[in-house]
N, C-alpha and C positions, 0 to 999 in steps of 0.2 A: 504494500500500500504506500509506501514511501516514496515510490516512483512516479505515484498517480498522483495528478492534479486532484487537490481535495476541494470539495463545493465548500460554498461559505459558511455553512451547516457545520461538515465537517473540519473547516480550520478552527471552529469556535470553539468544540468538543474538543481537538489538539490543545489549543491554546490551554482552555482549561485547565485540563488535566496537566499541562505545564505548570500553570500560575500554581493551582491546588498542590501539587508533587514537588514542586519547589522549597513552599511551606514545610510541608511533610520530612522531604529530606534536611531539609536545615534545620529544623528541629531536633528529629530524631535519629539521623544519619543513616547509612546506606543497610544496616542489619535490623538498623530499628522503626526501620519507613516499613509501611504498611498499607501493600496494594488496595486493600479493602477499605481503608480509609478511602483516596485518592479517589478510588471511582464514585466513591456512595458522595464525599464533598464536591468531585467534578459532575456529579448529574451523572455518568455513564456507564460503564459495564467491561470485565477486565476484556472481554473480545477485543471490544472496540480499543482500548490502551494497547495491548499485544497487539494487534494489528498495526496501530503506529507505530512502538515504539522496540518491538520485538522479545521484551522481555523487563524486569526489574532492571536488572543493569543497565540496557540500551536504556529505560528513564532515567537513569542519574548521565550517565555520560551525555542523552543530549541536553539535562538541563547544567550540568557542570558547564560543558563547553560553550555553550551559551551563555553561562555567564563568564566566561573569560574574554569570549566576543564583544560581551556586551561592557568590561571593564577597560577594553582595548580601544573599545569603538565613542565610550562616553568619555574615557583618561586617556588619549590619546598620549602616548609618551614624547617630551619635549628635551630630550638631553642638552639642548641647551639653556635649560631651566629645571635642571631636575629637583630644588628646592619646590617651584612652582607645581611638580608633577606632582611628587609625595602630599604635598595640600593641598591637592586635586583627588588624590586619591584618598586623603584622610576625611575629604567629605564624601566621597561616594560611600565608604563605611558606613560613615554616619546615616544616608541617607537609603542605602540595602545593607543590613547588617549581614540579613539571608548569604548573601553573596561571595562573603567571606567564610560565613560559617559551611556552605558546600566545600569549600577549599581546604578548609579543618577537617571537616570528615572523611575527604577525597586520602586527605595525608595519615590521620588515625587510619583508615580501613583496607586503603588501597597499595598507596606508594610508601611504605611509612621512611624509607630511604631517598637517598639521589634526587634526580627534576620533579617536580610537581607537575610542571606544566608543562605540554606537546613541547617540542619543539619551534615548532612553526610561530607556534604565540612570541616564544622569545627573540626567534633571530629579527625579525624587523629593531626591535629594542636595544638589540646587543650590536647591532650594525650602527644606528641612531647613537649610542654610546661611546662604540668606538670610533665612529666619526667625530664627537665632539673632542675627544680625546685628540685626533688627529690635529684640530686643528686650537689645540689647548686651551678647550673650554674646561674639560675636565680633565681631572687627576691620572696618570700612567694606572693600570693596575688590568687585571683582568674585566673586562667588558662585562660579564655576567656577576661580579665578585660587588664590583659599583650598583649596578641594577639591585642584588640581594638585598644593599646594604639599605639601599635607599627605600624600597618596598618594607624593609622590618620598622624604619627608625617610622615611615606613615602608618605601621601598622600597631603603634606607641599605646594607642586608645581604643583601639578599634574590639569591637565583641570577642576576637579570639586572645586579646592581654592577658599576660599572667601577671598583671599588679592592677589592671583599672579597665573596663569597659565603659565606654563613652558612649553618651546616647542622643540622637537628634532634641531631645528635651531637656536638655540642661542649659543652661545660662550663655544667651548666645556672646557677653562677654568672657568666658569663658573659654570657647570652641576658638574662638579670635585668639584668644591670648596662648594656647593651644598652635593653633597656624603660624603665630610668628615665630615662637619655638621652633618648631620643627624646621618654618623656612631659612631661619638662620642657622639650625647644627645641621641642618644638609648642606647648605651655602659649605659651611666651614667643610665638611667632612668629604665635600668630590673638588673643592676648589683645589687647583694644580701647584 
């Protein structure tokens, strides 16, 4: 069914059981999501899920990758600002916690070692890096080792901390004084 052009009927019942299994897994991760949930909260019936999605796992992998498209495609990475990136990406946290927490789970259940993420997500990034590098925007060092560094120091606050989980409802002086932290020790921490 993946092949076939689905009616608008049918992209809405996709979609769904997207939105709903997104939930589902960022909540309770990939052993503890529960098909039976998913269908009864999408409106639909596991046929109809299996038929899109081929199985439990093909649902986490297409909503995982989806949302790495969709952090690629809203945080579009700027390594000639990668202060700017990181506080780009410390509000998209803020603003899909979900999103990160698929990423926690992907790494407890799946990869607990080595890349988290495809390939392909990173080399646009690591190329973008190592081009600024090239032309000394940023610091010598490994391409990928810059990127890690800068994704953990925005991931300071974010639902998966292990000292502080920050949430869209806290004190938006706060969240401010939070971004200029981080845009200054990234500042300091890739500058050459």
């Amino acid at each position: 069914m993946a092949d076939q052009q689905l009616t608008a009927r049918g992209e809405a019942t996709r979609q769904r059981i997207i939105d709903v299994a997104t939930r589902e897994f960022a909540e309770h991760g990939i052993a503890g999501a529960r098909i039976e949930r998913v269908v009864a909260a999408a409106r639909t019936n596991k046929a109809q899920l299996y038929a899109y999605f081929g199985n439990k796992d093909g649902l986490f992998d297409a909503i995982f990758l989806g949302s790495l498209e969709r952090i690629v495609n809203v945080v579009p990475i700027d390594a000639t600002d990668l202060a700017g990136w990181a506080v780009r990406l410390y509000d998209e946290y803020l603003d899909r916690p979900d999103l990160i927490r698929l990423a926690t789970w992907n790494r407890l259940e799946r990869r607990p070692t080595g890349h988290l993420v495809a390939d392909r997500i990173d080399q646009e990034k690591l190329r973008a890096i190592a081009d600024a590098q090239e032309a000394g925007l940023v610091r010598a060092g490994d391409p990928f080792d810059v990127m890690a560094v800068v994704i953990a120091m925005s991931m300071a606050w974010s639902p998966v901390s292990n000292v502080y989980a920050a949430t869209a409802d806290e004190d938006p002086e706060v969240h401010e004084r939070r971004r200029d932290f981080l845009r200054d020790t990234v500042r300091r921490a890739v500058a050459p």
